[in-house]
N, C-alpha and C positions, 0 to 999 in steps of 0.2 A: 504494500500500500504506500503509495507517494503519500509526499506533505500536504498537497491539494484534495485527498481525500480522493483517487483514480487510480484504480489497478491500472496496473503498470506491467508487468508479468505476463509475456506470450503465451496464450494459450492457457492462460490461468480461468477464462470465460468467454463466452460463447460472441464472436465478433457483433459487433454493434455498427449502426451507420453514424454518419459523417454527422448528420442532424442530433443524433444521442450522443455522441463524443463530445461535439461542440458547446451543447446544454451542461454537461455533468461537467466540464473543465469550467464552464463560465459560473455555474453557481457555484463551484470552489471559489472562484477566484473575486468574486460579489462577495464571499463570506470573507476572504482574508483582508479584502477590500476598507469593509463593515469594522474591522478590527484594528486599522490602523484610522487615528484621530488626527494625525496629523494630514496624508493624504486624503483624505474624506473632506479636510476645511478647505484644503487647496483647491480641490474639487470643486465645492460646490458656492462655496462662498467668497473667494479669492477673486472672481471678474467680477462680480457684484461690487466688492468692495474699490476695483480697479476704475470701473466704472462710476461709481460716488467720485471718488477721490479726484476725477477729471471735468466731472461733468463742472465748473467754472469753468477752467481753462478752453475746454469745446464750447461754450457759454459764447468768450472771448474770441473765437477765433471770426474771421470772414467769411462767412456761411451763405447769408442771405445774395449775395450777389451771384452765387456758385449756386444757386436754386436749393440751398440745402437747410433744414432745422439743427436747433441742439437736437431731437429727436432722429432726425432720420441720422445724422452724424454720429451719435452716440451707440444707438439698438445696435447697428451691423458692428460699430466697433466692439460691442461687450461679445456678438459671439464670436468673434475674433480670439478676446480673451477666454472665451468657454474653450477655443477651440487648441490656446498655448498652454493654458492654466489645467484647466478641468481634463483634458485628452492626452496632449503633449506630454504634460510633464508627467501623469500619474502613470501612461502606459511605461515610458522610462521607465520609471522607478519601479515599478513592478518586473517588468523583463530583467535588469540588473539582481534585486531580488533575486527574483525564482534561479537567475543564473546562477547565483554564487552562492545559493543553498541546494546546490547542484539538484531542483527540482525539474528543471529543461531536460538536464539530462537524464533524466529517470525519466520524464514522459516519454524521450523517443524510445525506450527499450516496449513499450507498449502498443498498440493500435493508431495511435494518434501519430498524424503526419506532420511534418515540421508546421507546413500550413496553418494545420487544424490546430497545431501550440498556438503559433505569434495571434489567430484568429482568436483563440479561445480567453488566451489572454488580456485581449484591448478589449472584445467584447461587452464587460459590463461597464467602461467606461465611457467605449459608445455610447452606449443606449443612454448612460443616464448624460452623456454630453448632449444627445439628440434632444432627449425630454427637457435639459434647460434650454435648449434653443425655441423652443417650442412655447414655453413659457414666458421667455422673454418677449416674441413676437405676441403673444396673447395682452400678457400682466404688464411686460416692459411698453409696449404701445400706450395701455390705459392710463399708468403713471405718467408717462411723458408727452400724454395728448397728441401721440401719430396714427394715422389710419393702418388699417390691415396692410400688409402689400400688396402692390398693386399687380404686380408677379409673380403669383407664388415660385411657379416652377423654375424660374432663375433664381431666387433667393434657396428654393431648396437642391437645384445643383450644386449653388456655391457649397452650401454647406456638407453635400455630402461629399464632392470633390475634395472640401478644406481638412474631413475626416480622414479620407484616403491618404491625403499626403502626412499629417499630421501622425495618422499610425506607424507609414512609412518609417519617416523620419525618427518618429522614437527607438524602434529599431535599429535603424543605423546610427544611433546618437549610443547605443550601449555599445558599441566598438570602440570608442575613446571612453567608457566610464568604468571604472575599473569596482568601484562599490554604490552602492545607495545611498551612501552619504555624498559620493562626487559628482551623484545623478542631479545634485541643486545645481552645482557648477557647468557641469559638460552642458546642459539645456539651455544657460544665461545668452547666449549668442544668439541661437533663432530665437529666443525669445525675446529679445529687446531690437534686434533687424527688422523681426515681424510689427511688433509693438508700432516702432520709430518709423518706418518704411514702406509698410503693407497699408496703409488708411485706416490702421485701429483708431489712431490717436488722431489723427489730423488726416484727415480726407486729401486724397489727390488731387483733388480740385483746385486746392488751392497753390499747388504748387507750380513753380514755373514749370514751362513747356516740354522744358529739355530736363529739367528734373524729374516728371511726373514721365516721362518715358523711361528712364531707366530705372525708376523706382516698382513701375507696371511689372519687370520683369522679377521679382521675386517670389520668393514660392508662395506664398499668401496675398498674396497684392491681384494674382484675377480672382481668388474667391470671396476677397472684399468687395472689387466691385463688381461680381455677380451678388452678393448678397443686398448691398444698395440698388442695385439697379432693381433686382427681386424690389424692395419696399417702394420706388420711386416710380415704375414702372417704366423706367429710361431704358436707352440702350440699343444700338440696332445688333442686325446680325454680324455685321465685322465683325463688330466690338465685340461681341459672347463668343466668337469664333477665335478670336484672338486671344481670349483668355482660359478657352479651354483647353486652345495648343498650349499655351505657359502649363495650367495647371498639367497636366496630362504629362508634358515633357519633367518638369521636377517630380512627377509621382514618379513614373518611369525609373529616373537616375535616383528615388531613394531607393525602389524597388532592386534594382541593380546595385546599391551598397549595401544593403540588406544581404542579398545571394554572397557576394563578394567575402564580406568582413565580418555578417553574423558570428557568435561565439557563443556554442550550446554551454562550455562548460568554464568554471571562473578564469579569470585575468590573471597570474602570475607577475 
């Protein structure tokens, strides 16, 4: 019996599908989840608070001429942070975890496929990243007097596209992290790139011409502004085609440093 509570053991019981493997590793990993306080605050309350703490300085910024609210400027930027704070950082630190309590490696001697780990894994972080996104567009609109979007289906690309890379990327960020204490540190980079550069903080719009073009190409900067343009109802098709070569190409090369530099068992 692994730490996750998943026979591990060939042929110790009778094979199970893809759909049952991925349930029994996610509700382990909900429960170990559940137990740690520190990642649960980061989770859940860490863009919320990110989001207070800014909402002056978005207040402040030049919005109205750029067609934009503190509201529509702030909601895409918090799931922004749902998507560094509550995804990014906790899948990290979990995958480092389970590494170095050589729990990775004892799943692969079982049924479950590398896949069905790194899936099983980020899994309940998803879901519960999804359902604050979801809440945010409901409860964060009411507070902050914005209409529904006007897009859904673009604001919900963005974010599931912002998922995909975000899981990526956590995975390939545990190849530089050697423990769960370093997973604060190895993360601080895309995190504050994203933060400062993606439109969390300060929307593109306002930046100059030749700035906001190379700031577009970072890995979260088209699923910001798929996400705004999802609430604004802007946007043609260049523009969503354009943002979904960026995203698609950085999911790709995390997907490819994932294959490359993954590490089933600890960092020596």
């Amino acid at each position: 019996m692994s730490a996750t509570g998943i026979e591990t053991r060939p042929g110790a019981a009778a094979r199970t599908g893809t759909r049952d493997r991925l349930t029994a590793l996610a509700r382990a990993e909900l429960t170990l989840l559940g137990r740690n306080k520190t990642t649960l605050f980061m989770a859940l309350l860490m863009p919320l608070i990110m989001a207070f703490a800014l909402h002056r300085a978005v207040a402040e910024m030049p919005l109205e001429k750029n067609g934009l609210s503190v509201g529509t400027a702030l909601l895409p930027g918090t799931i922004g942070f749902v998507l560094i704070f509550a995804v990014y950082g906790t899948v990290t630190g979990a995958l480092v975890t389970r590494r170095e309590e050589l729990v990775l490696k004892r799943l692969r001697c079982g049924e479950l496929t590398d896949r069905e780990i790194l899936a099983g894994t980020a899994l309940p972080t998803v879901l519960i990243g999804l359902a604050q996104c979801v809440l945010l567009v409901v409860c964060g609109g009411l507070a902050l007097k914005v209409d529904l979007p006007r897009a859904p289906h673009l604001l919900l690309l963005g974010v599931l596209l912002g998922m995909v890379i975000v899981v990526a990327m956590a995975a390939a960020s545990t190849a530089i992290t050697k423990s769960a204490e370093a997973a604060s540190l190895t993360t601080l980079p895309f995190v504050f790139v994203s933060m400062a550069g993606s439109g969390m903080v300060a929307p593109l719009d306002i930046f100059p011409d030749r700035v906001a073009a190379v700031l577009e190409l970072l890995p979260l900067s088209p699923v910001m502004g798929l996400v705004r343009d999802g609430w604004l109802g802007e946007g043609d098709l260049t523009d969503t085609l354009k943002r979904l070569v960026i995203a698609l190409a950085w999911a790709g090369l995390a997907v490819f440093a994932v294959r490359r530099w993954f590490r089933w068992e600890p960092r020596h």
